[in-house]
C-alpha positions in Angstrom: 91.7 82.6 116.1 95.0 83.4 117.5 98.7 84.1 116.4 97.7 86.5 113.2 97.5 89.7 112.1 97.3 92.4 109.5 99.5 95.3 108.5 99.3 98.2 106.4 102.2 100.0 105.3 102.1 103.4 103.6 105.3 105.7 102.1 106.1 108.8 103.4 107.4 112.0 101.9 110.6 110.7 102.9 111.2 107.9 100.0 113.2 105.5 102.8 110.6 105.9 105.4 107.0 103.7 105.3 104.4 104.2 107.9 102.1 101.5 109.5 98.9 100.5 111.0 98.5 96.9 112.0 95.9 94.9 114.3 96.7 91.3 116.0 94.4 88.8 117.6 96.7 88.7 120.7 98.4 92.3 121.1 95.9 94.7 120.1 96.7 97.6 117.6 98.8 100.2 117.0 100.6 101.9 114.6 104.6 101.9 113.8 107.1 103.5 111.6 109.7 101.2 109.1 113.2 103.1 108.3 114.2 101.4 104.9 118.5 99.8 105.3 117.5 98.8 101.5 114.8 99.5 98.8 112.8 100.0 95.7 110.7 102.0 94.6 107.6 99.3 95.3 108.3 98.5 98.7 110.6 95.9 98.5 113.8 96.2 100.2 115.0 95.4 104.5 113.5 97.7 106.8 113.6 98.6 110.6 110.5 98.7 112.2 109.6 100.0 115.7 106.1 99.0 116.8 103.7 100.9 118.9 101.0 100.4 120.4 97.8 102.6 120.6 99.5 104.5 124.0 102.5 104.9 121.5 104.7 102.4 124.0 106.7 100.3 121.7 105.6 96.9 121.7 108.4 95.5 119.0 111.4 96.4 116.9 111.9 94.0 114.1 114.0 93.5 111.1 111.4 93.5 108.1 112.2 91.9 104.4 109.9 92.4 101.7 110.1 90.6 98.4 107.9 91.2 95.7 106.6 88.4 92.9 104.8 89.1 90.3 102.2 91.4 92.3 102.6 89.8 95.6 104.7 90.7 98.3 105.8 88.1 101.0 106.8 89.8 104.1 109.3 88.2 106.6 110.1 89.7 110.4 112.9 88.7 112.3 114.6 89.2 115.5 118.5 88.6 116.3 118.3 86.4 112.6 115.3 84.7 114.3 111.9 85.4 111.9 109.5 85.9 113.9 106.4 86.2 111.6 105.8 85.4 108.1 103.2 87.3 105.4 101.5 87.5 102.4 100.7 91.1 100.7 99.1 93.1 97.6 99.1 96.9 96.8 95.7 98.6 97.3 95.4 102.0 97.1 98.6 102.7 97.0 99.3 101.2 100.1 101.1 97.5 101.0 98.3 95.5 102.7 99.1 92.4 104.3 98.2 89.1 106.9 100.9 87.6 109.0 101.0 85.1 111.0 103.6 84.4 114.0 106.2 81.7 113.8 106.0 80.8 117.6 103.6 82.3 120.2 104.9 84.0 122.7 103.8 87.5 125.0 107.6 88.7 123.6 106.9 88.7 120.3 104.8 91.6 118.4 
């Protein structure tokens, strides 16, 4: 399988700040670190997110929207008003789990 992934976002101390660890079929793993431009307290809001990979060389930096239904969380990343990827998510453990899947396949994208 190709084109998908999964993400795990965590809060910080710092209420604005969540960190990651996400895996794709394509681009390996790594781990990255979302700066919230709005949010709730239940991870919804529009983030920054700066990618790394697992030599900590920044592989992406994306525009992030999370919107929460009911107790799911769909998860849209976007580039220059381009979305790039599209997921679904739950809360587990106190932590935002989710799949994704890229729009388009390309080496540029995350």
């Amino acid at each position: 399988m190709t084109n998908i992934g999964h993400v795990k976002y965590t809060k910080t101390q710092t209420s604005r700040t969540l960190k990651a660890v996400w895996v794709h079929n394509d681009y390996g793993q790594g781990t990255g670190v979302a700066v919230a431009k709005t949010c709730t307290s239940e991870f919804e809001g529009t983030y920054q997110v700066t990618y790394l990979d697992i030599h900590e060389t920044e592989v992406a930096y994306l525009d992030l929207k999370i919107v929460k239904s009911g107790d799911i969380f769909h998860l849209t990343w976007s580039k220059n008003q381009k979305v790039t990827s599209l997921g679904i998510g739950m809360i587990h453990e106190n932590a935002l789990c989710a799949g994704y899947y890229d729009t388009k396949h390309s080496p540029t994208q995350f």
